[in-house]
Each structure stands twice: as structure tokens, then as C-alpha cells.
C-alpha positions as CSV (number, residue, x, y, z in Angstrom):
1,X,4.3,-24.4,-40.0
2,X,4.5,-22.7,-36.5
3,X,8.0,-22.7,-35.2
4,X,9.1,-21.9,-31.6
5,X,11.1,-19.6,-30.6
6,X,14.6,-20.6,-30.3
7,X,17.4,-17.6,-29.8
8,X,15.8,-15.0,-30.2
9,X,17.0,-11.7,-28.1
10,X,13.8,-11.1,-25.7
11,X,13.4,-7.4,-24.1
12,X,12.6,-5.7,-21.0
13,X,10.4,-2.0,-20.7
14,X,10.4,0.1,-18.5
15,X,6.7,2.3,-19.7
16,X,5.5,4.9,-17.6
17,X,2.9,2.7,-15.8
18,X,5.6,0.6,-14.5
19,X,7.7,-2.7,-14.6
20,X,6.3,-4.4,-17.7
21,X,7.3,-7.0,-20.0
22,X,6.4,-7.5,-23.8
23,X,8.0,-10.8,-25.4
24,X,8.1,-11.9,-29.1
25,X,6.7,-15.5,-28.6
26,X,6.3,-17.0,-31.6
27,X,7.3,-16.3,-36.0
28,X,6.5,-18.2,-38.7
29,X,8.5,-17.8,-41.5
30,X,6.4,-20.8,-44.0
31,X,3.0,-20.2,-44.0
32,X,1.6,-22.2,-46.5
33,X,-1.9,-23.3,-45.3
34,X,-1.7,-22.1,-41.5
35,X,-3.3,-18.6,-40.9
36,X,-4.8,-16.4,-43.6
37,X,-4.6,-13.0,-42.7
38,X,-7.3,-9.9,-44.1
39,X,-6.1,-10.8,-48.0
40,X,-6.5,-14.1,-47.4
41,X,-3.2,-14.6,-47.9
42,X,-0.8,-17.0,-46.6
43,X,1.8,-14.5,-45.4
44,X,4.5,-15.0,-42.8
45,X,4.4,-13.2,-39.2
46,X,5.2,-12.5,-35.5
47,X,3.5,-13.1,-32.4
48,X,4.0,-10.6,-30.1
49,X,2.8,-11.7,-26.0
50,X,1.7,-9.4,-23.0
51,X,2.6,-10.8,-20.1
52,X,0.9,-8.4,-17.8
53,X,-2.0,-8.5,-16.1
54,X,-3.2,-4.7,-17.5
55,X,-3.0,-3.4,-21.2
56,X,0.4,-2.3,-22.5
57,X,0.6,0.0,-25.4
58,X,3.1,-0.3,-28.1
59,X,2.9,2.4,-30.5
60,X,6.5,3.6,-31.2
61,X,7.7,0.2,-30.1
62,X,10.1,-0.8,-33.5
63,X,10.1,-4.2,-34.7
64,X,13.2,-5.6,-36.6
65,X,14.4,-8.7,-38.1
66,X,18.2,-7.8,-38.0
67,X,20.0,-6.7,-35.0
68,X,22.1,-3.9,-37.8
69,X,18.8,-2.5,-38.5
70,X,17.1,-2.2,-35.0
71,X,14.6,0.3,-36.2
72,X,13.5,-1.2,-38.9
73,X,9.6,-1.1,-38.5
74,X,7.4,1.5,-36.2
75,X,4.8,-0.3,-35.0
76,X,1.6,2.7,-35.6
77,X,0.4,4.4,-33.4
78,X,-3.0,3.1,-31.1
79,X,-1.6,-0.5,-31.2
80,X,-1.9,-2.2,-27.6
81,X,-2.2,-5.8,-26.5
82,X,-4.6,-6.5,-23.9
83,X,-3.7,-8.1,-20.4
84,X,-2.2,-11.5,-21.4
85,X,-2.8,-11.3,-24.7
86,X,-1.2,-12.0,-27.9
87,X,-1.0,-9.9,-31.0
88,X,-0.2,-11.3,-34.8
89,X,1.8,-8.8,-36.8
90,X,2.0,-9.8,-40.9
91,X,5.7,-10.0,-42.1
92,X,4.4,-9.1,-45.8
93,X,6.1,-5.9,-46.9
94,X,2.8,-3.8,-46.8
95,X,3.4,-1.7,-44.2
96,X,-0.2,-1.1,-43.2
97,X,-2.4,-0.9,-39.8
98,X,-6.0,-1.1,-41.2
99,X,-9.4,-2.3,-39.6
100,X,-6.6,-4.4,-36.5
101,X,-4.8,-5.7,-39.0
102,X,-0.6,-4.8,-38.5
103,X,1.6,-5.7,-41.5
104,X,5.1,-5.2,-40.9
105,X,7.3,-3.1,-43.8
106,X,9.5,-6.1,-44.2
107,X,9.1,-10.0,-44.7
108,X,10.6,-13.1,-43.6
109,X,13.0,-15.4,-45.5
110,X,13.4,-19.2,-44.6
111,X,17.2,-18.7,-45.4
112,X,18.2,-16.7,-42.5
113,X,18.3,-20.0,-39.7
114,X,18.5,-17.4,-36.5
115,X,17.2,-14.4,-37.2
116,X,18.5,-11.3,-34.8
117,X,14.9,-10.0,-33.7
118,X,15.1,-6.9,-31.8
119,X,11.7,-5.7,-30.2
120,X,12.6,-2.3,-28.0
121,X,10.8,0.9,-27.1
């Protein structure tokens, strides 16, 4: 099940090209029967949203689900999200960037109610 974003710590960047602003916009920390991803799987992830109306790279950009371990996961290098577009990162524990497919090096848990995301360059 798709759950919106509620509390979760959004960021600002400042990149070389300018003012830009990357948001996560939506987790899923149940996938059942929702998305497969390239396993064809039913693993948990994060949707990451380009607000911009240009491209924004995000390679070195970390990705954490605990605001004691902000650096948590690098996202790889030659990721970008295109002018108002989305991007679906896997929370599996693979820790892999193969063929467009991002997997995270950590995974979700339905426990944790509010979980301290921290997106930051």
C-alpha cells in the first residue's frame, strides 16, 4: 500500500546550476502486490520528485532512513531525474545501480511509525 508523506524532513540544494529543489514524495514501507521491481519482487521503496523544470543530478546525494545515520546510503554516481520527474529507489538491502534500477543499502520496517528521512547533498 502507497502511503503519503506525512512528517518527513524535506531539503533544499543549492547545485552549481542554481536554486533547485529535490523532495522525497512518496515511501512505501508494505509492498505486497503494488510494484515489482527488476527481481520481480515486492520490495519496499522511495520516491524521490524533481521539481524543476531542467534535469538535476544526484550522485553523491545520501539517502537515510534515520536522522543519527544521515549518510547512510550514497546514491551512485550518473543517477539524475529528469525535469519534473520522479525516481523509484528499492529499500531492499542490495545496494545495487544496475540496468536504472537503484536499490538502496538498507530497508524499511513497518515498526518505525515516523521515520527521520534525511535526503541532503
Amino acid at each position: 500500500m502507497k502511503k503519503r508523506l506525512l512528517g518527513i524532513l524535506f531539503c533544499l540544494f543549492i547545485l552549481k546550476s542554481g536554486f533547485s529543489q529535490v523532495t522525497i514524495n512518496e515511501y512505501c514501507c508494505s509492498n505486497l502486490a503494488t510494484t515489482l521491481d527488476n527481481y520481480n519482487e515486492y520490495n519496499d521503496w522511495v520516491e524521490l520528485y524533481n521539481a524543476n523544470a531542467f534535469n538535476i543530478s544526484i550522485s553523491g546525494y545520501y539517502l537515510s532512513d534515520n536522522v543519527q545515520e544521515p549518510l547512510k546510503w550514497k546514491i551512485p554516481s550518473g543517477v539524475s531525474i529528469g525535469a519534473n520527474g520522479y525516481l523509484l529507489i528499492w529499500a531492499d538491502g542490495r545496494n545495487e545501480y544496475t540496468n536504472s534500477n537503484l536499490h538502496s543499502s538498507f530497508k524499511l520496517t513497518q515498526s518505525k511509525k515516523n521515520p527521520d528521512w534525511i535526503f541532503h547533498f
